[in-house]
C-alpha positions in Angstrom: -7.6 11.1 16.6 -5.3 10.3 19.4 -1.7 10.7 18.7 0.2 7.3 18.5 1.5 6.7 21.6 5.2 6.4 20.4 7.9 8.8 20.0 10.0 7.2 17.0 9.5 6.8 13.8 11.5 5.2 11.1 11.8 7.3 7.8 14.2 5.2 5.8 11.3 3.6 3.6 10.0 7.9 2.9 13.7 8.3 1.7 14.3 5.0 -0.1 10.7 5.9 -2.2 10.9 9.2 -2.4 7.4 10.0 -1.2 5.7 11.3 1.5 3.4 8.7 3.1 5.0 5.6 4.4 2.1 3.4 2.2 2.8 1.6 -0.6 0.0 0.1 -3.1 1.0 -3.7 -3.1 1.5 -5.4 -6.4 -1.5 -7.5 -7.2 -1.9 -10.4 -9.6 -4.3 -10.1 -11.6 -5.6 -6.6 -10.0 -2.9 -4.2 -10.9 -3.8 -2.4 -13.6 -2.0 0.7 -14.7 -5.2 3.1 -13.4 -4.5 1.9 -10.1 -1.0 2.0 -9.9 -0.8 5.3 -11.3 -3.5 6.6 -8.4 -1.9 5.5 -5.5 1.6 7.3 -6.8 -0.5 10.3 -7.8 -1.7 10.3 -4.4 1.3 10.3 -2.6 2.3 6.8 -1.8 4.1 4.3 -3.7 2.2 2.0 -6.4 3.8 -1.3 -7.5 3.2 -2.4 -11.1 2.8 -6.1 -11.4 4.8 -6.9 -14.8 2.6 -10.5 -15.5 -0.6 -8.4 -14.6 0.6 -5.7 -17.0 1.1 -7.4 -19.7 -0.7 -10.9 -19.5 -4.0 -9.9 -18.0 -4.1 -6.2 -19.2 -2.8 -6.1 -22.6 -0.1 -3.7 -22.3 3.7 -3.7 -24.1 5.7 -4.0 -20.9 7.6 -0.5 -22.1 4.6 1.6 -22.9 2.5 0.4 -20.2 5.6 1.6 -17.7 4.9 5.1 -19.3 1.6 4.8 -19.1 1.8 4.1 -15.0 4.1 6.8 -15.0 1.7 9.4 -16.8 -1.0 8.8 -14.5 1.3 8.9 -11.8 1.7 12.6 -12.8 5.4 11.8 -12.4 5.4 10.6 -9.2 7.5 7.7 -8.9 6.5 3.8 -9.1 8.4 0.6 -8.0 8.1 -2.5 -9.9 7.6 -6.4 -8.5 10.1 -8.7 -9.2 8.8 -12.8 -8.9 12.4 -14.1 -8.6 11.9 -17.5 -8.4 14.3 -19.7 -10.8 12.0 -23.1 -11.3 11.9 -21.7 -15.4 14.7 -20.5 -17.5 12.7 -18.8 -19.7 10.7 -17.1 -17.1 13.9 -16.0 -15.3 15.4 -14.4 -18.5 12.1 -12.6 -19.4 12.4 -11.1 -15.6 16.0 -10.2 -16.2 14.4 -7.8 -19.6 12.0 -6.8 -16.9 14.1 -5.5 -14.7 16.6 -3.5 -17.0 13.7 -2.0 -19.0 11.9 -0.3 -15.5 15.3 0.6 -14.4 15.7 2.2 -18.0 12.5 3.8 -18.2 13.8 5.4 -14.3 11.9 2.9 -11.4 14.1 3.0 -9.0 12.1 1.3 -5.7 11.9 -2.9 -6.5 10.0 -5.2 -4.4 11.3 -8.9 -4.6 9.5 -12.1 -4.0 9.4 -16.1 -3.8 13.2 -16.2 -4.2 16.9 -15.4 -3.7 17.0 -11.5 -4.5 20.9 -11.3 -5.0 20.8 -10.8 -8.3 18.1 -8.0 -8.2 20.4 -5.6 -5.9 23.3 -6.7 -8.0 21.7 -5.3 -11.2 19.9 -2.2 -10.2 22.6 -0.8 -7.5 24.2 1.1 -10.0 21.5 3.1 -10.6 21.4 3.9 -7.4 17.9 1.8 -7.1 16.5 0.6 -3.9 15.3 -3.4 -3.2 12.8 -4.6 -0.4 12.3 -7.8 -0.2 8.9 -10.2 0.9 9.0 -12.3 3.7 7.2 -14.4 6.1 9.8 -15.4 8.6 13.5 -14.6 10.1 14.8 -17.5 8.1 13.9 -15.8 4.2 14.5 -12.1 6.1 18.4 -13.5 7.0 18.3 -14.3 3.3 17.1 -11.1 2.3 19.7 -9.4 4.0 22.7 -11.2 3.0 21.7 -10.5 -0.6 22.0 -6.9 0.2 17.8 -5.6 0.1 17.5 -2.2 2.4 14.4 -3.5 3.7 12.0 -5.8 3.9 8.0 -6.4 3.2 7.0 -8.1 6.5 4.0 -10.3 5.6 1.6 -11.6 8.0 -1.1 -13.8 8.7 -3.8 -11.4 7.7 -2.6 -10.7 4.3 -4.5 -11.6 1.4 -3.0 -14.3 -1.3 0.1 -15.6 0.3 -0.1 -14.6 3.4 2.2 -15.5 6.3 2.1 -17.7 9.3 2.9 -15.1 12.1 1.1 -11.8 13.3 2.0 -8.6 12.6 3.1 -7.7 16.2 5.4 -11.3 16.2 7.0 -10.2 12.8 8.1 -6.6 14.1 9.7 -8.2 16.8 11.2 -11.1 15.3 12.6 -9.3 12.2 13.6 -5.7 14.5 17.1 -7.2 14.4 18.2 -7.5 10.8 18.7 -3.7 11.7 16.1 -3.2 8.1 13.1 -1.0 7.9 9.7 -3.0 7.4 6.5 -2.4 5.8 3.6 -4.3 7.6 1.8 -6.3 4.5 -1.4 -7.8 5.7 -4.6 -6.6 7.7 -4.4 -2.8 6.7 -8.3 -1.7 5.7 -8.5 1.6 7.3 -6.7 4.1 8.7 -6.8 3.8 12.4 -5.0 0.2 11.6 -2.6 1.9 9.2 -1.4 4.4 12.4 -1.4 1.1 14.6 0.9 -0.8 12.5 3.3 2.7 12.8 3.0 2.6 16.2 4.3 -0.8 16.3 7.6 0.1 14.8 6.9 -0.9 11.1 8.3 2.0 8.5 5.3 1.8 6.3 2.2 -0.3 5.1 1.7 -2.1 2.0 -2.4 -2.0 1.0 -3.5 -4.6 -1.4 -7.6 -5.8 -0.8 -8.3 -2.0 0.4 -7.3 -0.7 -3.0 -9.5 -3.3 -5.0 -12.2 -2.2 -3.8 -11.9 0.8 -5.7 -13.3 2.1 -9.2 -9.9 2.3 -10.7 -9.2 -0.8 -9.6 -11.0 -2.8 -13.2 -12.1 -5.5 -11.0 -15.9 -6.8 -12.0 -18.2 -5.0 -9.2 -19.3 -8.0 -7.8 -15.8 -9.0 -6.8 -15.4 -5.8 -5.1 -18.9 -6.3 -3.3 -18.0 -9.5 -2.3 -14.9 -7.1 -0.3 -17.2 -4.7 1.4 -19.8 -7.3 2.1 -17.5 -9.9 3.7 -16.4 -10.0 7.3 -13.3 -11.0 8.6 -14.6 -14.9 8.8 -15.3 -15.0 5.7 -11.5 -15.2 4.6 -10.6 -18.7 4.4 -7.3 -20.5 3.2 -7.0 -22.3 0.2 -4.5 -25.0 -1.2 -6.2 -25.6 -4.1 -5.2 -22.8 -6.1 -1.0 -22.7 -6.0 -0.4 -25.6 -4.1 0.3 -23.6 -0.6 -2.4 -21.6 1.7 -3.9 -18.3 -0.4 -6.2 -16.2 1.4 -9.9 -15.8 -0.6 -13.1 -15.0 0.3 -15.5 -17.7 1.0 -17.9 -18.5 -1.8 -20.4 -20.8 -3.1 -17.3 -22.2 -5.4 -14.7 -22.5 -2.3 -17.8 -24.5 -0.2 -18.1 -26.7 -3.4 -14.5 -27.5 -3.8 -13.0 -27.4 -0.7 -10.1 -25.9 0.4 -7.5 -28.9 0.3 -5.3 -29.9 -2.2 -6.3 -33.3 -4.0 -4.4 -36.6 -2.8 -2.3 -36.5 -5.9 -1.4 -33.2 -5.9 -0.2 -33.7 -2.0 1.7 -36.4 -3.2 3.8 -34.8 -5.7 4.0 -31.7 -3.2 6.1 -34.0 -0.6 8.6 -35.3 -3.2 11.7 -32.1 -4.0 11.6 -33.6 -7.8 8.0 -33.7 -8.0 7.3 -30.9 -6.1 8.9 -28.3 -8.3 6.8 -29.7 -11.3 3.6 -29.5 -9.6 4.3 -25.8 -8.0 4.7 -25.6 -11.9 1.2 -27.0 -13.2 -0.2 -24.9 -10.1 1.5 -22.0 -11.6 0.7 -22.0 -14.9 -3.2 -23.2 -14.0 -3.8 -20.5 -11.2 -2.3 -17.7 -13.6 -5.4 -18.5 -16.3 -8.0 -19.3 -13.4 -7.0 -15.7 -11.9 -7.5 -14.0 -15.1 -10.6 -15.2 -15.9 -11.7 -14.4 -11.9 -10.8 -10.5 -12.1 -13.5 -10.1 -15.0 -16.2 -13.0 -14.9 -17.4 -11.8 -11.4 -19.2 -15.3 -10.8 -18.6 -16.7 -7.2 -20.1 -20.4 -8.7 -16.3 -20.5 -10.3 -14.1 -17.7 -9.3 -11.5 -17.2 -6.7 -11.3 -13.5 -5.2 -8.1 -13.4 -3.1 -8.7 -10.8 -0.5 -7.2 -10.3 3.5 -9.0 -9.8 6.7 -8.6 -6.3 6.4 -12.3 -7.2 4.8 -13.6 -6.3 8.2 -12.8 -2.5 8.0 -13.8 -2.1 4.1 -17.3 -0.9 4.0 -17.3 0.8 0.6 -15.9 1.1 -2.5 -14.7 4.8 -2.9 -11.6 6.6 -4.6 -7.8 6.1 -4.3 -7.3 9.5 -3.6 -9.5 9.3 -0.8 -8.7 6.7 0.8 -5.1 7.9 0.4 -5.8 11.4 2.1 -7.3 9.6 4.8 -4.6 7.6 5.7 -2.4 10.8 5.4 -4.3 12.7 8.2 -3.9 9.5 10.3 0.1 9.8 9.9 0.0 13.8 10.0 -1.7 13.2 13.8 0.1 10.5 14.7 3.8 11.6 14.2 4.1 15.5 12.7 1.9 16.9 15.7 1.5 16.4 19.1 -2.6 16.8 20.5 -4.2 17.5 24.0 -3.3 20.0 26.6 0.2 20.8 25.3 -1.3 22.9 22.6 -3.4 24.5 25.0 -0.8 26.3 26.9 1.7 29.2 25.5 4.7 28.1 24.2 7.8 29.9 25.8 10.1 31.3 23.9 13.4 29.3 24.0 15.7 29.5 26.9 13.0 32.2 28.4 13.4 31.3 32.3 10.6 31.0 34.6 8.2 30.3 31.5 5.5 27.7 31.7 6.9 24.0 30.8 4.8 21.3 29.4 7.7 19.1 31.0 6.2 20.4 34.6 2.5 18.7 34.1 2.4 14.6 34.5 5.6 14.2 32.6 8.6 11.6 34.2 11.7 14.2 33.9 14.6 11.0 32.7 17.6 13.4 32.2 19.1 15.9 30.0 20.9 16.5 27.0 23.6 19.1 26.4 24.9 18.9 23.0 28.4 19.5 22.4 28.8 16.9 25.8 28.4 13.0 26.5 26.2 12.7 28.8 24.7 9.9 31.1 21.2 8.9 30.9 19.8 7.5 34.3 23.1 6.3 34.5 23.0 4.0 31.9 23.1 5.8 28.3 25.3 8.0 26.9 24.5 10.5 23.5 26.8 11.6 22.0 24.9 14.4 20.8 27.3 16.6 18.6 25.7 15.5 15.5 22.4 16.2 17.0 20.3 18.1 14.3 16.7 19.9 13.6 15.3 17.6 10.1 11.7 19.3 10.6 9.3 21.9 12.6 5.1 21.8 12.6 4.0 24.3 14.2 5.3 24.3 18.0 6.5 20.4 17.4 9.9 19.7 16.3 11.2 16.5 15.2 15.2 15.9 16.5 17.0 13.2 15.1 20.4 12.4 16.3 22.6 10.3 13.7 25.3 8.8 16.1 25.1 7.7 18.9 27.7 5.8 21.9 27.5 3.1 24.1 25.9 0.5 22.4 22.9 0.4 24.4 21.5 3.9 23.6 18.1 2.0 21.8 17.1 -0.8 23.8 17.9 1.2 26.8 15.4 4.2 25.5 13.0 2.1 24.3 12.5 0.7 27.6 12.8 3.9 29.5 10.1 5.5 27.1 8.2 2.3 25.8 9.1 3.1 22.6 8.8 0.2 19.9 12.4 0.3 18.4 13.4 -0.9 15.4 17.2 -0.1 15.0 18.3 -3.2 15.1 22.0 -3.0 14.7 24.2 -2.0 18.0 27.8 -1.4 19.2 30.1 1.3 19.7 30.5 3.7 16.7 27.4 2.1 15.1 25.5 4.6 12.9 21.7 5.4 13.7 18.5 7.3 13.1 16.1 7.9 15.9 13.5 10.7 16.2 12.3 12.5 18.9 9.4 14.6 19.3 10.0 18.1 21.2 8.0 20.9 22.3 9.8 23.7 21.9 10.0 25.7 18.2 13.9 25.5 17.6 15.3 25.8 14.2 19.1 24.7 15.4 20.9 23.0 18.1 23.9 25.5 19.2 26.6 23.7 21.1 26.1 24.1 24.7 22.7 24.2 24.3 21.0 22.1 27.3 17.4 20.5 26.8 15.4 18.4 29.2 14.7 14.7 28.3 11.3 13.4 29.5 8.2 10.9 28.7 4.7 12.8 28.5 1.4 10.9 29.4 1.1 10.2 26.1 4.6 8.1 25.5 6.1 11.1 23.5 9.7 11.8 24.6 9.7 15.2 24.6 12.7 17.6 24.2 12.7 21.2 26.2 15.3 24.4 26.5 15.8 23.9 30.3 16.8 27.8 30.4 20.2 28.0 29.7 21.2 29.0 26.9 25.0 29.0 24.9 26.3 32.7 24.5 25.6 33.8 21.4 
């Protein structure tokens, strides 16, 4: 596999989770049963357990189907989803009881949705839990972020169920600047989209039609068929179901019923009064009709909800499989560097007159000596005396420098190096993490150390001893 052709990569989601693969198994109503939430954690992502799915469609006592997740999760740890929305007291309060008894039982990663998430990071921040939050657009992200969530679930216009407006590329650029990490949700069915999304900028992926098609997944085979069978046309959007567009896959029952909401059901939408007790009927309807879809497998009645990811689905195989897949695709992409780098012999730092991978196509932009401020093509300026080593593979080491000056360090890299940058917040004294891929097998930056700066064919910035070296 190519390497992805960018040199940054944003970790906060790993650290937030606690895992080690930045993909995260979507909560799914009505398809998250405890099986496959429990696989994707044991497999080194992040599953989300679906409370109403849990309990409603499943059978399970909220509290002992949280330790049954965890079981299979071999201990691995979970998140929980979090439907926020206030239109019922009742449902709110039961929500509330949610909440405290996953933070109880130790879930510490919550995904919010279809509402004002306040209240979430209010209750679970001290326990030192994490909240991302679902959106479509700037407008719920700037929401989001005044309520305090450390990221957010991007979701786009190739999601399945709700899905978003926008694409994935406009959301990465239009949410970049809430300074947040995001998770692409939407279009993810294999792994060579999985390291595109990454190389976009996005912190993670969130899978959801991908992991139906699975055998934990309890599903009826002929839904998850319909998955590996359909093509990406065959998505359509539905009003019929909640009230606002759900992505499904075309059937004999969505030809027969159309995809519009009925004249009085449009009506009542357009009133605020009216529309809050039909988003209500909707509710409570498409929560039974859902149900009955995940087991009855008959496309004459049944919605299947499902993305246009459909187009890279071609078989119904293992969590754990598809998981390790998706892992090698990361491991390539941004904890090795490929090609004729690898080919040559390393030097041994500070060796001068060695071989340089910086000599051979590279464009040379500067140099770094750390202990110093110094100008970048007379623009930038690292301060790089908090510069630090967080990880080595093999002769690729990944630099990260906490702080930087100036205010224009990131956009001014990014367009030096074509890196997609997702920072967001700037200004003197402002406090960031940004990666680097090097060359050279360092452990340490020593003050006085100097390194060369410079973008590779491939769009790595790449970090070299220059030759000098700081008395030891």
């Amino acid at each position: 596999m190519t390497p992805v052709q960018a040199a940054a990569f944003d970790d906060r989601f790993l650290r937030h989770a606690g895992v080690r693969l930045p993909l995260i198994g979507g909560a799914m109503y009505p398809c998250s049963n405890p099986e496959l939430v429990g696989a994707v954690s044991a497999a080194g992502a992040l599953g989300i357990l679906q409370p109403i799915s849990l309990t409603y469609v499943h059978g399970h006592d909220y509290r002992e189907g949280i330790r049954l997740i965890q079981q299979l999760a071999a201990g691995a740890p979970i998140g929980m989803n979090a439907l926020i929305e206030t239109s019922s007291r009742a449902y709110h309060e039961r929500m509330v009881r949610w909440v405290d008894i996953a933070l109880e039982a130790g879930v510490r990663f919550f995904i919010t949705s279809l509402g004002n998430p306040r209240w979430v990071v209010e209750r679970v921040a001290s326990a030192g839990a994490v909240v991302y939050h679902d959106v479509t657009e700037a407008k719920w992200a700037r929401k989001g972020a005044e309520a305090g969530v450390q990221g957010l679930i991007a979701v786009n216009d190739r999601a399945g169920g709700h899905s978003g407006a926008r694409s994935a590329e406009a959301l990465v650029d239009e949410l970049a600047a809430f300074g947040l990490p995001l998770i692409c949700a939407g279009g993810i069915g294999d792994e060579r989209e999985f390291a595109g999304a990454l190389r976009l900028g996005y912190a993670g992926v969130q899978l959801g039609t991908r992991l139906i098609a699975t055998p934990e997944c309890t599903a009826h085979l002929r839904y998850k068929q319909a998955i590996v069978d359909a093509g990406e046309d065959d998505i359509v959007h539905t009003e019929r179901l909640t009230g606002v567009p759900v992505a499904v896959i075309r059937t004999p029952y969505i030809d027969r019923i159309g995809t519009r909401a009925g004249p009085v059901a449009r009506w009542m939408l357009r009133g605020r009064r009216r529309k809050r007790l039909m988003r209500t009927i909707y509710g409570v309807r498409s929560i039974a009709q859902l149900k009955q879809s995940l087991n009855r497998g008959d496309a004459n009645r049944d919605y299947w909800q499902a993305g246009r990811s459909v187009a890279r689905i071609t078989s119904i195989e293992p969590v754990a499989d598809i998981v390790r897949r998706f892992e090698r695709a990361y491991q390539d992409a941004f904890q090795g560097l490929q090609g004729a780098d690898q080919e040559q012999d390393t030097p041994e730092p500070g060796r001068s007159g060695s071989p340089s991978p910086l000599d051979t196509g590279t464009k040379r932009l500067g140099t770094i000596t750390v202990g110093r401020k110094t100008p970048l093509d007379g623009k930038l300026e690292i301060d790089a005396d908090m510069a630090s080593v967080i990880g080595a593979y093999g002769y690729d080491v990944m630099y990260v420098f906490r702080k930087v000056s100036g205010g224009e360090i990131m956009s001014g890299l990014a367009k030096l190096s074509a890196l997609a940058c997702t920072c967001g917040q700037t200004g003197a004294g402002a406090a960031h993490t940004h990666h680097f891929l090097g060359s050279a097998p360092f452990r340490e930056l020593a003050p006085g150390l100097t390194l060369s700066l410079a973008l590779d064919p491939a769009g790595f910035v790449r970090l070299e001893p220059t030759g000098s070296q700081p008395d030891s």
